[in-house]
C-alpha positions in Angstrom: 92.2 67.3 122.2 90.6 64.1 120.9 91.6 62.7 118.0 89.5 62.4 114.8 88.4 59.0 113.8 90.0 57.7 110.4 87.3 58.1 108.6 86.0 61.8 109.4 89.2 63.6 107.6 89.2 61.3 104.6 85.3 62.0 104.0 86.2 65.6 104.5 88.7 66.2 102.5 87.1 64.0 99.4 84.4 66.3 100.0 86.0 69.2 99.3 87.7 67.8 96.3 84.3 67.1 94.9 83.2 70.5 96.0 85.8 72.2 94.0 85.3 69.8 90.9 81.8 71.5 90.9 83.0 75.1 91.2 85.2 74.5 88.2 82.4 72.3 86.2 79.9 75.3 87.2 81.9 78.2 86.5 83.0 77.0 83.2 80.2 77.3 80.9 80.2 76.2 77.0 79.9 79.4 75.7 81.8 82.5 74.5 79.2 85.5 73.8 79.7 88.9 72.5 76.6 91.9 72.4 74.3 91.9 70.0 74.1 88.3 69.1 77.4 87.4 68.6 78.8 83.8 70.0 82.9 82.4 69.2 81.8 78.9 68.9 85.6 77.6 68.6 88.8 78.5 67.5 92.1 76.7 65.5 95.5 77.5 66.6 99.1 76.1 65.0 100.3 73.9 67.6 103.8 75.0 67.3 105.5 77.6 64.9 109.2 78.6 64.2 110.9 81.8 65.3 110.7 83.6 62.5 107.7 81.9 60.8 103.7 82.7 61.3 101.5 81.0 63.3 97.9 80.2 62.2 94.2 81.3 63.3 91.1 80.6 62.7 88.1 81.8 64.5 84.9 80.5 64.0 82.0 82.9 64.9 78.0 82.6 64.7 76.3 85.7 64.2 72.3 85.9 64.4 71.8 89.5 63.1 73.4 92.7 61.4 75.9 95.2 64.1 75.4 98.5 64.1 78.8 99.4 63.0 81.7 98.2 60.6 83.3 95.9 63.6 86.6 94.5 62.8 88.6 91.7 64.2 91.6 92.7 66.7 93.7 89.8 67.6 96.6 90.3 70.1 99.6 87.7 70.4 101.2 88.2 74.2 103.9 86.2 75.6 102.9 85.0 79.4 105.9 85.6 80.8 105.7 89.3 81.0 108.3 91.5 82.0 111.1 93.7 80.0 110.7 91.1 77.5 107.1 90.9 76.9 106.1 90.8 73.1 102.7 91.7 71.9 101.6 91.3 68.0 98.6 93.0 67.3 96.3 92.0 64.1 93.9 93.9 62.9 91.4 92.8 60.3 87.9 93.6 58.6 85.8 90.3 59.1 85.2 88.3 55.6 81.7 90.1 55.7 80.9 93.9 56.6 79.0 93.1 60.1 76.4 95.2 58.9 75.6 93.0 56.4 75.3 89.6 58.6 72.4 87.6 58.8 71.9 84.0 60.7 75.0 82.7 59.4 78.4 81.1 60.9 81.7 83.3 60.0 85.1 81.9 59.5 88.4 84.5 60.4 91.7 83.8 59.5 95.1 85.2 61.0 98.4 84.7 60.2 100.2 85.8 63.2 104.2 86.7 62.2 106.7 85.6 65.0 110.5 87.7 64.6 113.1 85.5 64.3 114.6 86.8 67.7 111.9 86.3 69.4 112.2 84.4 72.8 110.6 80.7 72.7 107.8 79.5 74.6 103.9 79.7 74.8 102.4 82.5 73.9 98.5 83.5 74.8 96.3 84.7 72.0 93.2 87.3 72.8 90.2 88.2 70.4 87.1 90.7 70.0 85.4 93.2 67.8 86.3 96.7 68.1 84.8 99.5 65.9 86.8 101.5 64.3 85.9 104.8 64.0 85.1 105.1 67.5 87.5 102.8 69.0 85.0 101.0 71.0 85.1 97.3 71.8 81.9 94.9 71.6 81.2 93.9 74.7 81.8 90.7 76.0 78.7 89.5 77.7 79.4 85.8 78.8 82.0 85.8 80.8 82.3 89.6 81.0 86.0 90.9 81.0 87.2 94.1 81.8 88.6 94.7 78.6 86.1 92.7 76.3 88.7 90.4 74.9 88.3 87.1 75.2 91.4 83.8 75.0 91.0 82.0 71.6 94.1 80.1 71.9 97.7 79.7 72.7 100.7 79.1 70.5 104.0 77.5 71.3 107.7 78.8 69.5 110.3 76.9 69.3 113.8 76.8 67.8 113.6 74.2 65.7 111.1 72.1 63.4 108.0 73.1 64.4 104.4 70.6 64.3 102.0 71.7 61.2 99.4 70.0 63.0 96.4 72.9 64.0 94.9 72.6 67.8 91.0 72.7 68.0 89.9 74.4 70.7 86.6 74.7 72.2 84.7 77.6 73.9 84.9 75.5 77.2 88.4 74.8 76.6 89.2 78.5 76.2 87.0 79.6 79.5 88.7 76.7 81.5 92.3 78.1 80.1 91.3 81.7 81.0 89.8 80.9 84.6 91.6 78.1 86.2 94.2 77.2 84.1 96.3 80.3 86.2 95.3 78.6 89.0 96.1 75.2 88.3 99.6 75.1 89.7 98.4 76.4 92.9 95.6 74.5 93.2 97.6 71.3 92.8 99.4 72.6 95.5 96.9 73.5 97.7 95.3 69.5 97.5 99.0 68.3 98.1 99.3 70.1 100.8 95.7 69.3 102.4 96.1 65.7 101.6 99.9 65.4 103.3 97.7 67.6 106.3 94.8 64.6 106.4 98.0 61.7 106.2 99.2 63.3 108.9 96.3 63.6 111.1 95.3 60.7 110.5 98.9 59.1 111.5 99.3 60.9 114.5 100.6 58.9 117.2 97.3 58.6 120.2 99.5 59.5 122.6 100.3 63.1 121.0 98.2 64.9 123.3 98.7 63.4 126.5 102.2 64.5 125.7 101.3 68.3 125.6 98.6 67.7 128.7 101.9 66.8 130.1 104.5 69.3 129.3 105.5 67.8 125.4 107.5 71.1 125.1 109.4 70.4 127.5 109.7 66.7 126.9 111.1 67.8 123.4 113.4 70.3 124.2 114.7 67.3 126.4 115.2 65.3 123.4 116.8 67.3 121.5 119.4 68.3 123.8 121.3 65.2 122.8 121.2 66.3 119.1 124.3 68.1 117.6 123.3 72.0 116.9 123.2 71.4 113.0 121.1 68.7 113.5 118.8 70.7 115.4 118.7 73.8 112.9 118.8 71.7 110.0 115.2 71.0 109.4 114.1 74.3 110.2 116.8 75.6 107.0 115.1 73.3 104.9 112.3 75.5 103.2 115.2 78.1 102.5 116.4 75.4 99.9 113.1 76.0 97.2 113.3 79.9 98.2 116.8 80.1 97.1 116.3 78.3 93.9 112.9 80.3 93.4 115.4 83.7 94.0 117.6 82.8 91.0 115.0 82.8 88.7 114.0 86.3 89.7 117.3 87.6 90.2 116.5 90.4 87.7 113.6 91.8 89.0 113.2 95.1 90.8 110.1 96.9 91.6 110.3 100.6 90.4 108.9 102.2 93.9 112.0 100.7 95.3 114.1 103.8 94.0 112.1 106.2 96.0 113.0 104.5 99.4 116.8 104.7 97.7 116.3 108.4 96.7 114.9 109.5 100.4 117.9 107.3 102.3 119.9 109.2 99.2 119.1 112.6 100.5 119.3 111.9 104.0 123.1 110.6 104.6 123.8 113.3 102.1 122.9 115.7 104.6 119.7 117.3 102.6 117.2 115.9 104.5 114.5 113.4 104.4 113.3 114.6 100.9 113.0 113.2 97.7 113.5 116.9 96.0 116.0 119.0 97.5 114.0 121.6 99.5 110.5 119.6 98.6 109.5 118.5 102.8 106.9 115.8 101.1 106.8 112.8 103.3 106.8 110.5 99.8 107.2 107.4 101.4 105.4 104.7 103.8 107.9 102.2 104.9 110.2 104.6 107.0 112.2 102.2 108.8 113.1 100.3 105.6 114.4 103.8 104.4 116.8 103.9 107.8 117.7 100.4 106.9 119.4 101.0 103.6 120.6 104.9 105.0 124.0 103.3 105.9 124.7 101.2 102.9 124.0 104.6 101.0 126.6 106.0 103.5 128.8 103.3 102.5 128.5 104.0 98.6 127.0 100.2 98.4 125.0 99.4 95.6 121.7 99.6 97.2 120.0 97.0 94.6 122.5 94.2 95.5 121.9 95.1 99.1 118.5 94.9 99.2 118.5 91.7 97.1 120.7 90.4 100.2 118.8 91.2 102.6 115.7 90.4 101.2 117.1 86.8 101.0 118.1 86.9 104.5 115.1 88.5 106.0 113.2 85.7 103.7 115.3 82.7 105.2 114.7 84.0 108.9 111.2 84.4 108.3 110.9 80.9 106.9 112.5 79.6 109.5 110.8 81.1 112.3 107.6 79.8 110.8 108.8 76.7 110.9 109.5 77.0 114.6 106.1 78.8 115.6 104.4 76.1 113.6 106.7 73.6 115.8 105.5 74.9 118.9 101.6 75.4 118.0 101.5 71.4 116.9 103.5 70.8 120.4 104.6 67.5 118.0 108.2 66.9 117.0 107.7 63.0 115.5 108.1 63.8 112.1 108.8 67.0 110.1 105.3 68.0 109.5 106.0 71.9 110.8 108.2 72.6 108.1 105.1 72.4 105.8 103.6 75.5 106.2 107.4 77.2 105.6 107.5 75.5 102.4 104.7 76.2 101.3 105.2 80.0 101.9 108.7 79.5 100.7 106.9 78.4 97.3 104.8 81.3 97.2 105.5 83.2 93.5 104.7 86.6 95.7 107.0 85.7 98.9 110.0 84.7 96.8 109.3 88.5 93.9 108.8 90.7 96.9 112.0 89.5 98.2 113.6 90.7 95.2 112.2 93.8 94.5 114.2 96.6 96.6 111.3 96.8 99.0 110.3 96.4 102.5 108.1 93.6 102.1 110.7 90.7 103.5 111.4 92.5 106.9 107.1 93.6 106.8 106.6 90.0 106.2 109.5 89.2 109.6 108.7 91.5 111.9 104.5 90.9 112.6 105.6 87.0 112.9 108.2 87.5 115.2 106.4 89.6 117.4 103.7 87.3 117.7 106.1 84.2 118.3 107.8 86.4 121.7 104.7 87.5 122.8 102.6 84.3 122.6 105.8 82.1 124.0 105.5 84.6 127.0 101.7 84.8 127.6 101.6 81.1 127.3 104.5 80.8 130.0 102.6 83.0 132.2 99.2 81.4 132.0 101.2 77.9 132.6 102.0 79.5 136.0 99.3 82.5 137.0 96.9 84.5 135.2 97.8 87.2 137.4 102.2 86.5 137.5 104.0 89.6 136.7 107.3 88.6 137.2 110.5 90.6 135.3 111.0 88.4 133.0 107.7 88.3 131.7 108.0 92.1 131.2 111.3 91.7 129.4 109.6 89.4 127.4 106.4 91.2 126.5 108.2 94.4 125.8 110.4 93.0 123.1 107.6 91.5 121.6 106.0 95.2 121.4 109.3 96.8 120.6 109.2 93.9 117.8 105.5 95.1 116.9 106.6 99.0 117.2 109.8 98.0 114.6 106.9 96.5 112.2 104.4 100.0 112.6 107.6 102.2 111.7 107.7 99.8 108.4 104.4 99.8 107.1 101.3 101.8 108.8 99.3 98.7 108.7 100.7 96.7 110.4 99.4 98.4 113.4 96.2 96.1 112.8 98.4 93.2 113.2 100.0 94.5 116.4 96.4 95.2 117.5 95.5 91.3 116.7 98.3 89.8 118.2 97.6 91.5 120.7 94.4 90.8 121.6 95.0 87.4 123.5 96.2 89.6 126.2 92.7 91.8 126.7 91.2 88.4 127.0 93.7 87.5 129.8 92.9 91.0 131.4 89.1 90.7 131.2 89.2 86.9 132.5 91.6 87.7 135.6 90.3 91.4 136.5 93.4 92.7 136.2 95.8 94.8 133.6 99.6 93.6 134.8 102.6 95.5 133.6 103.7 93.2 131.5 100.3 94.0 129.6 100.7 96.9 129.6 104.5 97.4 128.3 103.5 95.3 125.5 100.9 98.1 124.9 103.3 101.1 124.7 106.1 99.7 123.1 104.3 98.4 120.1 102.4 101.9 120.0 105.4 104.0 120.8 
């Protein structure tokens, strides 16, 4: 592979940060409009209020004609974190003038929005829209359209102590830039990191990186390492365990209600009424059968099935991280720096990787099994090729059926995941079309994963 001049990765990836600077600049638009001629052309917010105290509103409107209804005003307060803590305050209120009495004019709202004293700090989202009352029916929002024609007007922040009495101004691009990317934000901070620590290190690579694979790098490296000390060897590829963990113990809490079905089915089974989730009730109520076999014995046990699952969830999370980390290791063939663990981080600080591993359900050993299935298989069809297209030797049987038997573990978990048996797969049909010839190795890889 020849190596990219200097200046080709730089100029792509500025391009694409200009290129998303004009999806955000062309998405955001300067306007907030409701049906029938209604526009929010701003909003004022209180900064900061006290637990206990009320927080501020003011929504400016400008209406061009009379409604054809008595709208009033909802307001909802919502606390972004969610959860079994979430508080909503809902404020409900007839605008200053009947909206079927509005002309051309610009309308002023005010809220006061009461916080309990007990309530837990932090920011806290604000949504607005017309609704008529005797039908319950909300004005629609027309630009940007929302599901539930609400739109964000502002965002409030409680705190313990003294609290600012300044007010925050916010305008109708503010507010669309808040609602669209301001989720996003985090990630896509990320997401450039990441990208820009991928053009550093393209750009740094060594020249002579590929005429080390051309000439057996792998097993150049595995030569080099053999001097190392065992930890020393494992250590980098434990490394994007460390921002998993501490990404665990903030969700320690969490667990996914479905998870209890799995534990009622595994309940019923070592209790020797079946595979049921209603005694006499043969309803297959589940999809992640081998997961359900998984946490059979630790019912057997009389375990506490949550605190199982939450450690293995964290194990199956750590193994998976680290085996991506290795695959990655052996797809860059390049050991000069710790690049490879990228890609393991950055799945280690995915918000969904680290709340699925908490919730009681299948998805850590879903998200295992596919990638170690691959790994086998692809270490073995690549050891194969390095030799004969048309080598069918034992090992490479052993080899390819416990990569299927891997792929067959991750069917019995989830049904899907027969696509990604099917995918990983599909190097081999390639092999078999280009060399005429289906080998047994092939074909065990076949019927195990399908078995």
């Amino acid at each position: 592979m020849r190596r990219l001049p200097l200046p080709l990765p730089v100029l792509v990836f500025l391009l694409g940060l200009v290129g998303l600077a004009g999806l955000v600049l062309a998405t955001t638009g300067s306007h907030i409009r409701f049906a029938q001629g209604v526009e929010l052309t701003g909003s004022e917010v209180s900064y900061e209020v006290k637990a206990g105290q009320s927080a501020s509103l003011a929504l400016h409107f400008a209406v061009s004609q009379p409604l054809d209804a008595n709208y009033k005003v909802f307001v909802h307060c919502e606390s972004i974190s969610g959860g079994v803590d979430a508080v909503r305050i809902n404020r409900d209120a007839d605008p200053a003038v009947p909206s079927t009495k509005w002309t051309a004019q610009a309308l002023e709202h005010h809220v006061e929005i009461p916080f309990d004293k007990n309530v837990r700090t932090g920011r806290y989202d604000i949504y607005a829209g017309l609704f008529n009352p005797q039908t319950g029916d909300r004005l629609a929002l027309v630009d940007p359209p929302t599901p539930d024609s609400r739109t964000l007007v502002g965002w409030v922040d409680v705190v313990r102590g003294d609290a600012s009495e300044d007010m925050r101004e916010i305008s109708p691009r503010m507010l669309r830039f808040q609602g669209t990317w301001a989720p996003w934000s985090g990630w896509l901070a990320g997401a450039i990191l990441a990208t820009g620590l991928a053009v550093f290190a393209l750009v740094r690579r060594k020249p002579d990186a590929d005429a080390a694979k051309d000439e057996g790098g792998e097993g150049k490296e595995e030569d080099e390492d053999a001097g190392q000390p065992r930890w020393v060897r494992l250590a980098p590829y434990l490394l994007p365990a460390i921002p998993f963990v501490a990404g665990i113990l903030v969700v320690l809490e969490f667990i996914k209600d479905d998870a209890y079905i799995s534990w009622r089915y595994a309940h019923n089974l070592v209790t020797g009424n079946g595979l049921v989730f209603n005694r006499g009730e043969h309803v297959e109520g589940f999809t992640n059968f081998l997961w359900v076999l998984v946490v059979a014995p630790f019912e057997a046990l009389g375990w506490d099935v949550f605190q199982v699952c939450q450690v293995l969830g964290t194990a199956l999370g750590i193994v998976c991280l680290a085996l991506t980390a290795r695959m990655t290791r052996w797809l860059q063939n390049d050991r000069g720096a710790l690049w490879f663990v990228w890609g393991a981080v950055w799945l280690a600080g995915s918000s969904s990787f680290v709340l699925w591993a908490q919730a009681g359900l299948e998805q850590p050993l879903v998200s295992l099994l596919p990638v170690a299935g691959a790994y086998l298989l692809w270490r073995a069809r690549e050891r194969v090729n390095a030799a004969s297209p048309n080598r069918d030797e034992a090992g490479d049987r052993k080899h390819h059926l416990y990569a299927g038997l891997i792929m067959g573990a991750a069917c019995m978990t989830r049904p899907e995941l027969h696509l990604m048996a099917i995918l990983a797969g599909l190097p081999l049909v390639f092999d078999a079309v280009r060399a005429r010839r289906i080998t047994r190795a092939q074909l065990l890889y076949v019927a195990a994963s399908s078995s």
